[in-house]
C-alpha positions as a Markdown table, in Angstrom:
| # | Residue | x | y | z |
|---|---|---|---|---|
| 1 | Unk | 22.9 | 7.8 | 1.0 |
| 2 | Unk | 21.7 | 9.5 | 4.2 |
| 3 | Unk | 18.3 | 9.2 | 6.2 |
| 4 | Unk | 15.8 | 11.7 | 4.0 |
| 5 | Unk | 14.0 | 12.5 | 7.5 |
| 6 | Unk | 16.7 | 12.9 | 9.7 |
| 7 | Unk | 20.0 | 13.4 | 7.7 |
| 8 | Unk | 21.5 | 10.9 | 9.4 |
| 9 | Unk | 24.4 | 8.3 | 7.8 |
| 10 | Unk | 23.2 | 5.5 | 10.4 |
| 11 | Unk | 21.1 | 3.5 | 7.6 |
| 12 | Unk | 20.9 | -0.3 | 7.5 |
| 13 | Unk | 20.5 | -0.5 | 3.8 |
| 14 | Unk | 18.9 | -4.1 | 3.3 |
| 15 | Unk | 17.0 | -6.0 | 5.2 |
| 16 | Unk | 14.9 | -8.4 | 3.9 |
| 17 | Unk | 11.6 | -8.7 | 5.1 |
| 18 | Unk | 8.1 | -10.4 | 4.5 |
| 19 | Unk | 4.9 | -8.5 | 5.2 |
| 20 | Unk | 1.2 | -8.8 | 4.0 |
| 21 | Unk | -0.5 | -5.7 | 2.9 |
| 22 | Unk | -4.1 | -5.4 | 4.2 |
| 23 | Unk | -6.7 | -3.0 | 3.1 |
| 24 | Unk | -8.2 | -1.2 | 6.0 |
| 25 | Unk | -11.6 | -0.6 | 4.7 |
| 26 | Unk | -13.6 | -3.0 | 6.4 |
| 27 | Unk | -15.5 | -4.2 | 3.1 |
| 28 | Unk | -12.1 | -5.9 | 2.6 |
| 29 | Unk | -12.6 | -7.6 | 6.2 |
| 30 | Unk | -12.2 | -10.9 | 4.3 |
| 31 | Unk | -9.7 | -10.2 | 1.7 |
| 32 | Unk | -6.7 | -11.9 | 2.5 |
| 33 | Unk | -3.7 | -9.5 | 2.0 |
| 34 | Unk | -1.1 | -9.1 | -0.7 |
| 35 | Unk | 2.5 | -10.7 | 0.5 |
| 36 | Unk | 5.1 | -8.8 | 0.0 |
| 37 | Unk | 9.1 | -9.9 | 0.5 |
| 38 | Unk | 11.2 | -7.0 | -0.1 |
| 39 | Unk | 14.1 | -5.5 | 0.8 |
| 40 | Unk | 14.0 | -2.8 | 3.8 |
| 41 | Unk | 16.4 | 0.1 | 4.3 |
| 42 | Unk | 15.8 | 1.7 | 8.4 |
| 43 | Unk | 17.2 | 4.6 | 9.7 |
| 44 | Unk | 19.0 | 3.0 | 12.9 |
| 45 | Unk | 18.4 | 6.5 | 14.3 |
| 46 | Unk | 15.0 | 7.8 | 13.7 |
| 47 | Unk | 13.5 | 4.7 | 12.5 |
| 48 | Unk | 12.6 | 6.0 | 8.8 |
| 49 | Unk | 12.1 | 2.8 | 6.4 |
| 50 | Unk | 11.4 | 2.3 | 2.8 |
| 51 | Unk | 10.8 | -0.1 | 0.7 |
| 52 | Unk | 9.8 | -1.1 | -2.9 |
| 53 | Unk | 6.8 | -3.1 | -4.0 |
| 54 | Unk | 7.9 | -5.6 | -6.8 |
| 55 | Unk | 5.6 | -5.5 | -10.3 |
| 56 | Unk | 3.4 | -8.1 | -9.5 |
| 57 | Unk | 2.5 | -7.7 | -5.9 |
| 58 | Unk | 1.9 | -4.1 | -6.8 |
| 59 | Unk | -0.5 | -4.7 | -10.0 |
| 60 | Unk | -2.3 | -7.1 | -7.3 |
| 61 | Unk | -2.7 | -3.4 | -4.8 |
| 62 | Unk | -3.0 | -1.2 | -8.0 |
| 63 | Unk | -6.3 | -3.5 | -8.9 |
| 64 | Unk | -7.7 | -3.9 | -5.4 |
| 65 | Unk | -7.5 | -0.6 | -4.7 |
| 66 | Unk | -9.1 | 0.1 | -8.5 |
| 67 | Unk | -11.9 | -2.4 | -8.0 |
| 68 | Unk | -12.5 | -0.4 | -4.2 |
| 69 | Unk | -13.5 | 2.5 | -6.2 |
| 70 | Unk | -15.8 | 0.7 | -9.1 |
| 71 | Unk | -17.1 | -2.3 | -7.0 |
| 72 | Unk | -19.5 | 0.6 | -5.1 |
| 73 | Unk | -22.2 | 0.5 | -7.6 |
| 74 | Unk | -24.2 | -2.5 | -9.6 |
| 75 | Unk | -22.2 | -3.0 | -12.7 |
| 76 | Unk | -18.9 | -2.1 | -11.5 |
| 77 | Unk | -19.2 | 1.7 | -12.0 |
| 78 | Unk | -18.3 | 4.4 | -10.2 |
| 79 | Unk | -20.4 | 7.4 | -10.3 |
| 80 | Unk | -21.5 | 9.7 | -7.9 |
| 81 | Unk | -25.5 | 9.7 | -7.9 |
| 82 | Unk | -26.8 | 13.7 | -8.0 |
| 83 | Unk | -29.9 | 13.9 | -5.3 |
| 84 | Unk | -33.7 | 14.6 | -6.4 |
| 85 | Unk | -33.3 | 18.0 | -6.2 |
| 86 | Unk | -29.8 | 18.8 | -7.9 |
């Protein structure tokens, strides 16, 4: 299968690699990271990777990226507050 940025039939097709997943917003500052080991295919040419995130690593991004947008308000909600004079 070739490169889908460059075209290119240089592709390493399975590396296996370990990386943690860290959120960037800084309320997340102390949240740990998800760990991910996954398989890697690179574009030896213009450096183009991809990867799949398993099931369960992925449920644990789907829900801290869910809870990002309902841990803003008390009660877990998210809602977007109207000012005084809307």
């Amino acid at each position: 299968m070739p490169c889908p940025a460059c075209a290119s039939s240089n592709i390493q097709p399975r590396l296996e690699v370990e990386m943690v997943v860290h959120f960037s917003e800084f309320k997340f500052f102390k949240h740990p990271g998800i760990p991910l080991v996954s398989p890697l295919s690179v574009c030896l040419d213009c450096g183009y990777a991809a990867f799949t995130i398993s099931k369960s690593p992925l449920d644990l991004l789907r829900d801290g990226l869910r809870s990002d947008a309902t841990d803003s308000l008390p009660g877990g909600t998210a809602a977007v507050k109207k000012s005084a004079g809307a």
